[in-house]
Structures are given as structure tokens and as C-alpha cells.
Gaussian input, Z-matrix of N, CA and C with variables (Angstrom, degrees):
# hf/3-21g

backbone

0 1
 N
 C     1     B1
 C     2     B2     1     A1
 N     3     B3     2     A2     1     D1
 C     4     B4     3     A3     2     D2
 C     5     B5     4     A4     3     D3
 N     6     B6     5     A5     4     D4
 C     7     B7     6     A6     5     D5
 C     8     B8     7     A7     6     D6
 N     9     B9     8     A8     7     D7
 C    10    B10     9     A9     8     D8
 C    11    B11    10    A10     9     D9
 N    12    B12    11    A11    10    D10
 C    13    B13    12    A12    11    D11
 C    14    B14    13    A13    12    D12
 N    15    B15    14    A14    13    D13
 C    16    B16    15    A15    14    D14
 C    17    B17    16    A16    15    D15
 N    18    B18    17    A17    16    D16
 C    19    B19    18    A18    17    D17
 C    20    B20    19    A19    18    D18
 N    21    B21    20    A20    19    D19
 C    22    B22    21    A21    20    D20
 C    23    B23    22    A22    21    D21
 N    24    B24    23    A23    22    D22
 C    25    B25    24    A24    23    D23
 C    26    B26    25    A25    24    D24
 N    27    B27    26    A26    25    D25
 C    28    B28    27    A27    26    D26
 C    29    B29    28    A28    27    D27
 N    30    B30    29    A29    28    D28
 C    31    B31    30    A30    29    D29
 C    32    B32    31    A31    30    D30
 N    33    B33    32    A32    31    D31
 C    34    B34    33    A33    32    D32
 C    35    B35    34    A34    33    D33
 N    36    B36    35    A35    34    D34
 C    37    B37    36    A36    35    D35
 C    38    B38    37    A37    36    D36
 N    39    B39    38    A38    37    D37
 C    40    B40    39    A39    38    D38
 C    41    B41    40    A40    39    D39
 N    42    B42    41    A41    40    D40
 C    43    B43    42    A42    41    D41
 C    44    B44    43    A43    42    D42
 N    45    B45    44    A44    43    D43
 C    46    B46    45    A45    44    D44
 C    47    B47    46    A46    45    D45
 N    48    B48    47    A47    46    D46
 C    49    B49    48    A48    47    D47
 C    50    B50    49    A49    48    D48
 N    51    B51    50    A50    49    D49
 C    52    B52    51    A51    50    D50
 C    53    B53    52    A52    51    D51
 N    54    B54    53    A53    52    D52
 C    55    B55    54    A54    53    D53
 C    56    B56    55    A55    54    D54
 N    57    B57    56    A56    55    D55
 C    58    B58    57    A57    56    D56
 C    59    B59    58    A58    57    D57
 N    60    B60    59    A59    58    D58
 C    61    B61    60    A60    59    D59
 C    62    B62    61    A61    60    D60
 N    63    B63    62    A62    61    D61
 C    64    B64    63    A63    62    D62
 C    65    B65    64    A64    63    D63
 N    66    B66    65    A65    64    D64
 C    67    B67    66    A66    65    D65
 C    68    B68    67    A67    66    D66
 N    69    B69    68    A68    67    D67
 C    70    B70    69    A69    68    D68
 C    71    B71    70    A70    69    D69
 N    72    B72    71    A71    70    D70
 C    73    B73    72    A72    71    D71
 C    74    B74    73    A73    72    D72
 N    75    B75    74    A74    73    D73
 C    76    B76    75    A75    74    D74
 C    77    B77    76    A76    75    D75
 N    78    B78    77    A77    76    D76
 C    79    B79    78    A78    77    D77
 C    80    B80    79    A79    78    D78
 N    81    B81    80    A80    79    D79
 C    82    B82    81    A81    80    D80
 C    83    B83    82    A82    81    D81
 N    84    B84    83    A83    82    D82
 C    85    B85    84    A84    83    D83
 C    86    B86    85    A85    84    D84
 N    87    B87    86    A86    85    D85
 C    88    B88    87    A87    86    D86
 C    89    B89    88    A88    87    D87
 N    90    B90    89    A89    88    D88
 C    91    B91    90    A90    89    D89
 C    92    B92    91    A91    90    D90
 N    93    B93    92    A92    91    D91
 C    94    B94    93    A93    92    D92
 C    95    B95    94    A94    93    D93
 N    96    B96    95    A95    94    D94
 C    97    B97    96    A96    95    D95
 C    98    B98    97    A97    96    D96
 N    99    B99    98    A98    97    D97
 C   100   B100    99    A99    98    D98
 C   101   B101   100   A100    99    D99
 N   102   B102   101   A101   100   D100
 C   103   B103   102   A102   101   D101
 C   104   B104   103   A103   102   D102
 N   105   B105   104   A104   103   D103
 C   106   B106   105   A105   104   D104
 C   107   B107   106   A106   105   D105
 N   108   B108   107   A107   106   D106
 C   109   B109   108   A108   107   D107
 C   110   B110   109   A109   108   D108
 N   111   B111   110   A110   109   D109
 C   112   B112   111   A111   110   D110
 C   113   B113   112   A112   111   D111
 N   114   B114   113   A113   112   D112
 C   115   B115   114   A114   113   D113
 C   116   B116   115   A115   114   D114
 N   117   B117   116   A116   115   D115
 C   118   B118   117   A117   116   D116
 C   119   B119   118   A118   117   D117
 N   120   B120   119   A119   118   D118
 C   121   B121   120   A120   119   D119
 C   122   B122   121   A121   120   D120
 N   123   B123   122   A122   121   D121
 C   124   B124   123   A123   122   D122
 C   125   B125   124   A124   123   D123
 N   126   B126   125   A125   124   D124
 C   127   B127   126   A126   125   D125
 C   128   B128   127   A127   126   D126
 N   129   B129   128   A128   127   D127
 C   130   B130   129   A129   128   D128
 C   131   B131   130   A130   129   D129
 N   132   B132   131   A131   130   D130
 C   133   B133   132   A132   131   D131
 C   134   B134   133   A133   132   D132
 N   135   B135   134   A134   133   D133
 C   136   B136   135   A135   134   D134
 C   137   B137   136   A136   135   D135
 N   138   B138   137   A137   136   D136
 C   139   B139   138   A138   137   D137
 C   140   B140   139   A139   138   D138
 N   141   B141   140   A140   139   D139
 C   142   B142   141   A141   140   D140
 C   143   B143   142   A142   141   D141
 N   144   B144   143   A143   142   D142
 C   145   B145   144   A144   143   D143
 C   146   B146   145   A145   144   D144
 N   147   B147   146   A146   145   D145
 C   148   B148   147   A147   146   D146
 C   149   B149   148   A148   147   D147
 N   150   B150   149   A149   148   D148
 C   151   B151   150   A150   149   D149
 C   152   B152   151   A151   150   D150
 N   153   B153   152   A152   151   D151
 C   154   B154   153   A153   152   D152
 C   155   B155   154   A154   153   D153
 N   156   B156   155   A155   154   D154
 C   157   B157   156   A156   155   D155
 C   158   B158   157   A157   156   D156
 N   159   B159   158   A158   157   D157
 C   160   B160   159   A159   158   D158
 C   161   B161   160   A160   159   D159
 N   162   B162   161   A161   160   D160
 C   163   B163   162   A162   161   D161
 C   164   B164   163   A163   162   D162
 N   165   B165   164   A164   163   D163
 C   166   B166   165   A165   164   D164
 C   167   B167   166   A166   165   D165
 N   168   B168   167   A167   166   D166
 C   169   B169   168   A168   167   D167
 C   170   B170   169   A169   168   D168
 N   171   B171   170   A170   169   D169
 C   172   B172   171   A171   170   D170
 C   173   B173   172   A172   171   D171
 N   174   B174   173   A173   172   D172
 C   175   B175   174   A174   173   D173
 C   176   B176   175   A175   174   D174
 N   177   B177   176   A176   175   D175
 C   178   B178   177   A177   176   D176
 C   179   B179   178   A178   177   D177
 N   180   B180   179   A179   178   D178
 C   181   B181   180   A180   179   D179
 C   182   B182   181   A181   180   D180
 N   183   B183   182   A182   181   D181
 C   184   B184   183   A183   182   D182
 C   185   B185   184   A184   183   D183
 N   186   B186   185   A185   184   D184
 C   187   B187   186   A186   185   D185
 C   188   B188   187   A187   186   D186
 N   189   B189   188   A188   187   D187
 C   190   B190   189   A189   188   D188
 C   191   B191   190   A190   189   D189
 N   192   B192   191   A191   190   D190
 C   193   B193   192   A192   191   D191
 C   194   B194   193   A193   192   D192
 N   195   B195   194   A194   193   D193
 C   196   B196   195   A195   194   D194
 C   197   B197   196   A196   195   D195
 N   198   B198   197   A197   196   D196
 C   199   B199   198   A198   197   D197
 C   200   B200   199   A199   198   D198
 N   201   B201   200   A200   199   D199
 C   202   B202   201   A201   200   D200
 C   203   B203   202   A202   201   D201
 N   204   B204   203   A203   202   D202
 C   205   B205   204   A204   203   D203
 C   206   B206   205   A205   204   D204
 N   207   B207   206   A206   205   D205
 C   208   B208   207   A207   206   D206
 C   209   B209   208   A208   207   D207
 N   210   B210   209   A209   208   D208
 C   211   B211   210   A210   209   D209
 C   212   B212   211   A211   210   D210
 N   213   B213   212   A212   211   D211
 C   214   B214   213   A213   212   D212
 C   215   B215   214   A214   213   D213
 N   216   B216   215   A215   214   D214
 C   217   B217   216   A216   215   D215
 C   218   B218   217   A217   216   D216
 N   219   B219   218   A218   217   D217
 C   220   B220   219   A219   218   D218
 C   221   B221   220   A220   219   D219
 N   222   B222   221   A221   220   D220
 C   223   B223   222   A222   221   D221
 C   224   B224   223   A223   222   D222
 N   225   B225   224   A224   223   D223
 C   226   B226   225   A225   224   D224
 C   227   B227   226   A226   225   D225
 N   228   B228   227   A227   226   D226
 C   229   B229   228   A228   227   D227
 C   230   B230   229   A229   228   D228
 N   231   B231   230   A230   229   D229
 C   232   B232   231   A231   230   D230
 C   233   B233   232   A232   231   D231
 N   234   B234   233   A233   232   D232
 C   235   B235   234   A234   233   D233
 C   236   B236   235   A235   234   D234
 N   237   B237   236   A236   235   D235
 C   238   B238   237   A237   236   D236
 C   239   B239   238   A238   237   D237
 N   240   B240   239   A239   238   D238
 C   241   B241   240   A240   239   D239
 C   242   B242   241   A241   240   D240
 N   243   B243   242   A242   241   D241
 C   244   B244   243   A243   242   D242
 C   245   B245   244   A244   243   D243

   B1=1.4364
   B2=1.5236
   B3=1.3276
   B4=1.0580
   B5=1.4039
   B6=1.2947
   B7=1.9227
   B8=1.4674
   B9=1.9124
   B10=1.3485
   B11=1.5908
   B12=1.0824
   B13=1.4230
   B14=2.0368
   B15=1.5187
   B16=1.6303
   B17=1.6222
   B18=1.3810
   B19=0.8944
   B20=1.1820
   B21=1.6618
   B22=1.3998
   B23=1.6153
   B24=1.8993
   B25=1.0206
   B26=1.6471
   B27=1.7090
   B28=1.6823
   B29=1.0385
   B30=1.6590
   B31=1.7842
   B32=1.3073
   B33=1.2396
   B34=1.7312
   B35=1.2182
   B36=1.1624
   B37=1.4514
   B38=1.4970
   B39=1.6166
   B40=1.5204
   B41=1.2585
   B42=1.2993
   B43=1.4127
   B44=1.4856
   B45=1.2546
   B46=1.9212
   B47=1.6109
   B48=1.6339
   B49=1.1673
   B50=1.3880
   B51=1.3991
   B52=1.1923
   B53=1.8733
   B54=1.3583
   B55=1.3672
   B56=1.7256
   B57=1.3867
   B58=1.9789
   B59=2.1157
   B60=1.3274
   B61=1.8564
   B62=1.6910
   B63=1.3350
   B64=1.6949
   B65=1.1176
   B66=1.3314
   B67=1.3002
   B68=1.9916
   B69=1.3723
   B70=1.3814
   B71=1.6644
   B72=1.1107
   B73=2.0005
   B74=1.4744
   B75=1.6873
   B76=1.4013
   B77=1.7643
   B78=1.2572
   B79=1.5060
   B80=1.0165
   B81=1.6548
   B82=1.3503
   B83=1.6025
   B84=1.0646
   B85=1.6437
   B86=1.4935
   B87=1.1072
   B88=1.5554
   B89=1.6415
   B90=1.3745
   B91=1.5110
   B92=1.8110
   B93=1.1742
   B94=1.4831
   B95=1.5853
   B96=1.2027
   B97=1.8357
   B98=1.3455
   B99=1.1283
   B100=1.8566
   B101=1.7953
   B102=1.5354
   B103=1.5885
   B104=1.5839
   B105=1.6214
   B106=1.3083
   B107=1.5493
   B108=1.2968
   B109=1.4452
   B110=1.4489
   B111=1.3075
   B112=1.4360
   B113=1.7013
   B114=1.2309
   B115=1.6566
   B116=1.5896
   B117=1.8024
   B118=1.2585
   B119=1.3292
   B120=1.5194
   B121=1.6571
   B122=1.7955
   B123=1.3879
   B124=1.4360
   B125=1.4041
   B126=2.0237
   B127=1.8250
   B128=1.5740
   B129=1.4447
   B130=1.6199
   B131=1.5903
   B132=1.2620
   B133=1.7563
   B134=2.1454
   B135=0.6895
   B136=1.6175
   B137=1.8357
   B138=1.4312
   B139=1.4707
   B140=1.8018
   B141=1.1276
   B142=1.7511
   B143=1.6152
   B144=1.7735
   B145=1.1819
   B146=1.5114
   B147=1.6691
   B148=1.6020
   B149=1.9040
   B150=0.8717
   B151=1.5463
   B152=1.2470
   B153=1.5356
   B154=1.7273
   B155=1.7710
   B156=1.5125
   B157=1.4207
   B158=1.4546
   B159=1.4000
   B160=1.2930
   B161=1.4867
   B162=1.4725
   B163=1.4660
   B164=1.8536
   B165=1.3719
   B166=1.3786
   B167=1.0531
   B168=1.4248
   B169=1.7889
   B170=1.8341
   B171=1.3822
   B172=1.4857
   B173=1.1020
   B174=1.0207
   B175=1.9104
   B176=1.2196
   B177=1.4464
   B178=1.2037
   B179=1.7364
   B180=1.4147
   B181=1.7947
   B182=1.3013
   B183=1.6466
   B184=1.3339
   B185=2.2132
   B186=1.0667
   B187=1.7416
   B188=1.6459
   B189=1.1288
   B190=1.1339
   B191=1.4846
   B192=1.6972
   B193=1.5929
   B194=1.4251
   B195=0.9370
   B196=1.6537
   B197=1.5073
   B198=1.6194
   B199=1.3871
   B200=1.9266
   B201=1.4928
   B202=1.5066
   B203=1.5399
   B204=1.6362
   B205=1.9132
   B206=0.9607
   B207=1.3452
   B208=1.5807
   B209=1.6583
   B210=1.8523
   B211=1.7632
   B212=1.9063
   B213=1.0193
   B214=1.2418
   B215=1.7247
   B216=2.1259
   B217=1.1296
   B218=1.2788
   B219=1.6017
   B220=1.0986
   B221=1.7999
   B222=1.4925
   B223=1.5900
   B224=1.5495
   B225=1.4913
   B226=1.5849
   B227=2.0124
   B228=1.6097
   B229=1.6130
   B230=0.9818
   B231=1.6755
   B232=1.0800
   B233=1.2336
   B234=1.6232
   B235=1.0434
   B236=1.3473
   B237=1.7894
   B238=1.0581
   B239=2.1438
   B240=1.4117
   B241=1.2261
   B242=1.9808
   B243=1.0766
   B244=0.7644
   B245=1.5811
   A1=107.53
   A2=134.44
   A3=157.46
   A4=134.76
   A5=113.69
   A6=125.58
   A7=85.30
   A8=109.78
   A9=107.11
   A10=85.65
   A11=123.91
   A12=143.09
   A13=118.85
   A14=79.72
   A15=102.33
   A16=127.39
   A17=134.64
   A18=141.73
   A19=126.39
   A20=130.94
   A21=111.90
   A22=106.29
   A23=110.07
   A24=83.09
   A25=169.48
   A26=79.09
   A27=97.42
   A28=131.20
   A29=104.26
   A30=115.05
   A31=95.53
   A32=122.78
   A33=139.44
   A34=132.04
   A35=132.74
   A36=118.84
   A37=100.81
   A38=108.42
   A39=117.82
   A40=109.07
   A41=124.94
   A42=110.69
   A43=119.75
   A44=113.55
   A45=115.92
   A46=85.10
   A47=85.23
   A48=125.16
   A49=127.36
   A50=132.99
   A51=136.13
   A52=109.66
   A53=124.32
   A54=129.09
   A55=103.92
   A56=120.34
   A57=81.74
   A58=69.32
   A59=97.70
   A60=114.90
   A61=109.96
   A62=96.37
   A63=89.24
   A64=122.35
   A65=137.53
   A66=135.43
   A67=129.49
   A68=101.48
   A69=103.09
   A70=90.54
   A71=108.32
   A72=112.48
   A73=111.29
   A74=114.06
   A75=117.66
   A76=95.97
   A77=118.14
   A78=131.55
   A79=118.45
   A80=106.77
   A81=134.20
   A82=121.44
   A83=117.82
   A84=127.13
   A85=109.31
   A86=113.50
   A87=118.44
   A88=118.04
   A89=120.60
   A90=111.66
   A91=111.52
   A92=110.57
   A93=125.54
   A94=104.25
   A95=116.11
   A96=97.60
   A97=118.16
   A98=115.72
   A99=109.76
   A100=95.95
   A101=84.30
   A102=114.77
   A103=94.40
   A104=116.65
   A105=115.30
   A106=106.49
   A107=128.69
   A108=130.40
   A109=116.68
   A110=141.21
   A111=123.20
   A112=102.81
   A113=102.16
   A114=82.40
   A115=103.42
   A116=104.32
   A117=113.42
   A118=100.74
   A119=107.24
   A120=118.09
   A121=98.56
   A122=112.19
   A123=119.03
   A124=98.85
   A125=98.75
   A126=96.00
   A127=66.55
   A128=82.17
   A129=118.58
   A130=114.91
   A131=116.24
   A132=113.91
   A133=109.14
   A134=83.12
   A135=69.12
   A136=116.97
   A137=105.00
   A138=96.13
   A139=116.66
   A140=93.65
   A141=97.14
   A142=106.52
   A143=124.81
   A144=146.26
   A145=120.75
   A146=99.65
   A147=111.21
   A148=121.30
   A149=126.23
   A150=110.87
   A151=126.22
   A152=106.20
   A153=105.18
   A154=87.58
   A155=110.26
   A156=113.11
   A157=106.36
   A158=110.94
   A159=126.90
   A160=109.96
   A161=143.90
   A162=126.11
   A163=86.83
   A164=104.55
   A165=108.82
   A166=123.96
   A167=120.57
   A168=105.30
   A169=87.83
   A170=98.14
   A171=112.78
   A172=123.18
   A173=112.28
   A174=130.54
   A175=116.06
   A176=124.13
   A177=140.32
   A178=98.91
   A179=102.83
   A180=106.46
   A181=103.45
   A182=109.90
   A183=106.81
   A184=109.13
   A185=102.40
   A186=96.53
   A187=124.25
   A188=110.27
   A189=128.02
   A190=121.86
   A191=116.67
   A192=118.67
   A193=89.85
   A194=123.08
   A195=133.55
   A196=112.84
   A197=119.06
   A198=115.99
   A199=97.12
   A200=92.31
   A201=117.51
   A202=94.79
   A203=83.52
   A204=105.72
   A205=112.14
   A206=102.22
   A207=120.44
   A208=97.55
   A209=101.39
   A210=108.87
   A211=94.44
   A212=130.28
   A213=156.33
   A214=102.88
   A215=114.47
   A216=101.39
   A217=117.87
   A218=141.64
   A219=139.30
   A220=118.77
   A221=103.96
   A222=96.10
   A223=99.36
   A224=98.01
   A225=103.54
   A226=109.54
   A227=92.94
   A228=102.23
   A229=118.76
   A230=133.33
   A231=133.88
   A232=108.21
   A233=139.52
   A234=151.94
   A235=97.10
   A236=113.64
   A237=111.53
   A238=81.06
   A239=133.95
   A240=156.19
   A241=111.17
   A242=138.14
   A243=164.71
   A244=124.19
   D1=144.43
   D2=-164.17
   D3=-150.17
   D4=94.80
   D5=-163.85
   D6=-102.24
   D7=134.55
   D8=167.33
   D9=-166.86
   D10=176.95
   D11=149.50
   D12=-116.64
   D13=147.82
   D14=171.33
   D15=-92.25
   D16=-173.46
   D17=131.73
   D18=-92.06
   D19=123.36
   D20=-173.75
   D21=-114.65
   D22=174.96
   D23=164.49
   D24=-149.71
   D25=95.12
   D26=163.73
   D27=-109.03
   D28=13.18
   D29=160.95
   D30=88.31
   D31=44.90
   D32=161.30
   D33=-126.87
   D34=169.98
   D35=-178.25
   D36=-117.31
   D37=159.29
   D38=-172.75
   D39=-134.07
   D40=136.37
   D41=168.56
   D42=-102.76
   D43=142.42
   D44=-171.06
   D45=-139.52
   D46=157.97
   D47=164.26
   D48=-125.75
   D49=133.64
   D50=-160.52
   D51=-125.75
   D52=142.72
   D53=-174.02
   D54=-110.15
   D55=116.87
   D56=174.72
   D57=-128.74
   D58=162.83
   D59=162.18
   D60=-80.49
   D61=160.84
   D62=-171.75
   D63=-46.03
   D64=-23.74
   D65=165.59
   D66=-58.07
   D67=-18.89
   D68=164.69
   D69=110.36
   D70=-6.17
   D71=-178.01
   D72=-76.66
   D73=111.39
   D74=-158.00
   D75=-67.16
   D76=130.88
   D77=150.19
   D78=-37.23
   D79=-91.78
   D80=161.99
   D81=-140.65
   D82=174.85
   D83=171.36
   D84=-148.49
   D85=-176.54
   D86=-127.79
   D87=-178.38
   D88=69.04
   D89=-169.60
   D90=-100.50
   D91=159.66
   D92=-179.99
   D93=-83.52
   D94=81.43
   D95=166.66
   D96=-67.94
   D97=122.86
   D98=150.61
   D99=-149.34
   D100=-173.06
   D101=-168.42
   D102=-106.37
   D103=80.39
   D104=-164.05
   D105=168.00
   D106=154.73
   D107=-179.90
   D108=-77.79
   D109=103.80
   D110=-170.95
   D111=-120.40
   D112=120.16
   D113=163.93
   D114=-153.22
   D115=143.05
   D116=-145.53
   D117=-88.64
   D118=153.02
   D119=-166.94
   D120=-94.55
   D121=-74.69
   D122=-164.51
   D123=-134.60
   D124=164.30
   D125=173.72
   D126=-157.41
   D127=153.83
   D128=-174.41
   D129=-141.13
   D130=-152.40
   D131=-160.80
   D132=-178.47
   D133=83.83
   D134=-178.08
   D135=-65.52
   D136=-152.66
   D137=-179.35
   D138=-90.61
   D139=-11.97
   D140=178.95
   D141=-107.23
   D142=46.52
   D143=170.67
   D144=47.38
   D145=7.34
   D146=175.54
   D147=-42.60
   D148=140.89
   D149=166.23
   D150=-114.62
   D151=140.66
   D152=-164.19
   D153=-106.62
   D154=155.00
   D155=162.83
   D156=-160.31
   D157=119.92
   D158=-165.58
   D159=-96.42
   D160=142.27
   D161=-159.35
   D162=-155.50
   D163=160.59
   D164=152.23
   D165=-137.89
   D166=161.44
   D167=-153.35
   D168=-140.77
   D169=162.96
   D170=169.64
   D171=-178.14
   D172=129.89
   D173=176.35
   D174=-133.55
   D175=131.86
   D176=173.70
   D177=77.76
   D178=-127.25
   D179=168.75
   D180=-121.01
   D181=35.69
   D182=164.66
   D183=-96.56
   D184=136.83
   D185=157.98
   D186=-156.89
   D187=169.34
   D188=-156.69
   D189=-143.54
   D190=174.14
   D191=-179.95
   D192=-139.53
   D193=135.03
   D194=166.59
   D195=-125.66
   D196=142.32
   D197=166.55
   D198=-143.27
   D199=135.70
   D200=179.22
   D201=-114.15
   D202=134.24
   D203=146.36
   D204=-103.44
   D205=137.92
   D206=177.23
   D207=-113.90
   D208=167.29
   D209=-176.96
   D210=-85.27
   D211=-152.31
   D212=169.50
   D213=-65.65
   D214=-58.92
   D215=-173.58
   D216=-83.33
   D217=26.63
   D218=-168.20
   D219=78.71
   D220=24.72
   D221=-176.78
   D222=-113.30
   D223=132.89
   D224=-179.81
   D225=-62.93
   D226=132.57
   D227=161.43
   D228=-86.75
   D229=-48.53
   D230=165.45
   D231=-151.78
   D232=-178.14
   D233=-174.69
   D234=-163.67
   D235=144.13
   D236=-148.13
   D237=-149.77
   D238=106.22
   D239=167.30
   D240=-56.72
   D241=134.09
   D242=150.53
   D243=-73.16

């Protein structure tokens, strides 16, 4: 598993997440669009294969901390803003 952000391009940052199996063969991936700077801090996993991914975001002189659960296949359960 792999939490990072990009540059995209409209000259912003994005945060994605990427799945590959031990072999390095991507699963799936998974990026955050918005109209806003996002770039992801940490991702984790508990024991029932849930995924945590913690991000911080900012636009203008506004900012923030956000953390989403995701299922196993990369689909958000919720996300929860700061």
C-alpha cells in the first residue's frame, strides 16, 4: 500500500493511493480529486484489512487534517474533515 500525492495538471496537488500484491502488480488505485492542495500523510490497515488514510489539505489560508476508511477494494466508507 502506498499514500503519496501528485502534481496535477492544474498546478495542484492530489492525494492517491495505490494497492499492488506482493509482487509489485497494481490491484487498484484511488485518487482524491478536489479544487485544493491534498497531500497524503499516512495509510495503515487494521486486523479486519480495513484501510485508514490520513491526508492534509489546504486552500487559500484555509487548512485542515482529514482521515478516510476505505473497504479492502479501495472504496471510500467514509471520510471524516477536520
Amino acid at each position: 500500500m502506498i499514500a503519496d500525492q501528485c502534481l496535477t495538471d492544474k498546478n495542484y496537488f492530489q492525494a492517491f493511493l495505490i494497492k499492488t500484491d506482493s509482487s509489485g502488480k497494481l490491484l487498484w488505485e484511488r485518487d482524491f480529486r478536489k479544487k485544493n492542495f491534498d497531500a497524503a500523510l499516512d495509510v495503515s490497515t487494521d486486523s479486519s484489512r480495513s484501510i485508514f488514510l490520513t491526508s492534509y489539505s489546504w486552500k487559500d489560508d484555509s487548512q485542515s487534517l482529514w482521515l478516510a476508511l476505505l473497504d479492502q477494494s479501495g472504496k471510500t466508507v467514509w471520510r471524516n474533515r477536520s
